[in-house]
C-alpha positions in Angstrom: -51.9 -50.3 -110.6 -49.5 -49.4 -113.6 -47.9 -45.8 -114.0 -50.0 -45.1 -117.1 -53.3 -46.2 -115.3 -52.7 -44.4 -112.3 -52.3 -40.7 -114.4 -55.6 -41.8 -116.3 -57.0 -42.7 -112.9 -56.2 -39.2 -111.9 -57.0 -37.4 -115.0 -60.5 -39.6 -115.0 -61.2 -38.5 -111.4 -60.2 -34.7 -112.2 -62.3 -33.2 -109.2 -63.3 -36.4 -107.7 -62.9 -35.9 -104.1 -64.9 -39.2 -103.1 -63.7 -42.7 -102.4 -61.0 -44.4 -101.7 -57.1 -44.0 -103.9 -54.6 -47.1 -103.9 -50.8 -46.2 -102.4 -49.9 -47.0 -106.1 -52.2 -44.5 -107.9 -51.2 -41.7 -105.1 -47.4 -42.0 -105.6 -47.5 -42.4 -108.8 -49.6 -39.4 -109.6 -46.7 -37.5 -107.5 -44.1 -39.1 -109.5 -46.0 -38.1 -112.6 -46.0 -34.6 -111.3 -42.7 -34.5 -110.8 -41.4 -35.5 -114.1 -43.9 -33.3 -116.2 -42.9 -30.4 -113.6 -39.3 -30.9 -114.3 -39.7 -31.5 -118.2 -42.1 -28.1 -118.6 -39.0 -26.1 -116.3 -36.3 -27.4 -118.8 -38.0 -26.9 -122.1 -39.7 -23.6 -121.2 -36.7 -21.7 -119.3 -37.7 -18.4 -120.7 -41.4 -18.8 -120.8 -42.5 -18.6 -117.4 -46.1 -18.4 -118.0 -45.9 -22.3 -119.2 -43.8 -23.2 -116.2 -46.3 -21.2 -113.6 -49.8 -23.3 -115.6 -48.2 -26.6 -114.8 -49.1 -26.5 -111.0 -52.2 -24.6 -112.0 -53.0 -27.5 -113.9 -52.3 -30.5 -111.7 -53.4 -28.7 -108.4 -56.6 -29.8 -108.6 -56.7 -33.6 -109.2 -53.7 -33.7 -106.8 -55.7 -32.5 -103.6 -58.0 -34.9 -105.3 -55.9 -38.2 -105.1 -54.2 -36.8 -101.6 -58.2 -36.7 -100.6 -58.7 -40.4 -101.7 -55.7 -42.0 -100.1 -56.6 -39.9 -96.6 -59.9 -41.7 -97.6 -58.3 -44.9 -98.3 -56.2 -45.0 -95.0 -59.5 -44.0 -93.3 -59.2 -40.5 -92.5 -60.9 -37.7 -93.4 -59.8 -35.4 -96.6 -59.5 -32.3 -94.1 -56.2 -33.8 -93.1 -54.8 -32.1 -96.2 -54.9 -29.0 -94.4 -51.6 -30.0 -92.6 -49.9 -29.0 -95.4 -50.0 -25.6 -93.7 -47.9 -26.7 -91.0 -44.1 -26.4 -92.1 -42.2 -29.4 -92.4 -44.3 -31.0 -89.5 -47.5 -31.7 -91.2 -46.2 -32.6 -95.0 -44.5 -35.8 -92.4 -47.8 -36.3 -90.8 -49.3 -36.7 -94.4 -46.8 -38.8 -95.6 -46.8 -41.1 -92.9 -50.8 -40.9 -93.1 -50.1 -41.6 -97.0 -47.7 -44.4 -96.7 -49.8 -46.5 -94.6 -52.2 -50.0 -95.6 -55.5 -49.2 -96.9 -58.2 -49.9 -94.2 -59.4 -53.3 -95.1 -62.7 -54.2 -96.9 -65.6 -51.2 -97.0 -64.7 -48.1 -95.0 -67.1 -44.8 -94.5 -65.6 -43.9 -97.7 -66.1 -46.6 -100.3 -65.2 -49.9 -100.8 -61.7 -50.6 -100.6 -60.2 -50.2 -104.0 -57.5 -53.2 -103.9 -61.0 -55.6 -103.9 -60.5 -57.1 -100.6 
């Protein structure tokens, strides 16, 4: 999955909590965050109501994606609640979120690479 799908991927699955999200479309939804994060902070230095609706914005269909690549790896969505554990559980989650999708059909979906 390119960059550009994986932000329409994202976009297109705004609230979509169910099924399954490739490694690619997960990291590169991050990496989109990033940069748009970064771009709105430059440009908007003095407008901080822009730079605080950026993460208002992509909140949403990032606990999404992070939901479908638990999914993805097998594991349930409620393993986003880690975040809540300093430093610990954001490595649980990226080891979780670095890991092969499960192969073929999982509880969650059929697996999204098509094998």
């Amino acid at each position: 999955m390119s960059f550009t799908d994986a932000v329409k991927s994202c976009f297109s699955q705004y609230a979509g909590f169910n099924g399954r999200a490739r490694r690619s479309e997960y990291w590169f939804w991050y990496l989109f965050s990033a940069i748009v994060g970064s771009v709105v902070s430059i440009i908007a230095k003095n407008t901080s109501d822009l730079v605080s609706l950026v993460p208002l914005v992509i909140l949403v269909p990032s606990l999404a994606v992070e939901f479908r690549r638990l999914h993805d790896t097998g594991r349930s969505g409620a393993f986003v609640l880690l975040n809540f554990i300093p430093l610990i559980g954001q490595i649980i989650l990226i080891i979780f979120c670095v890991q092969d999708s499960q192969p073929g059909e999982n509880k969650y979906g059929p697996n999204p690479k098509g094998m």
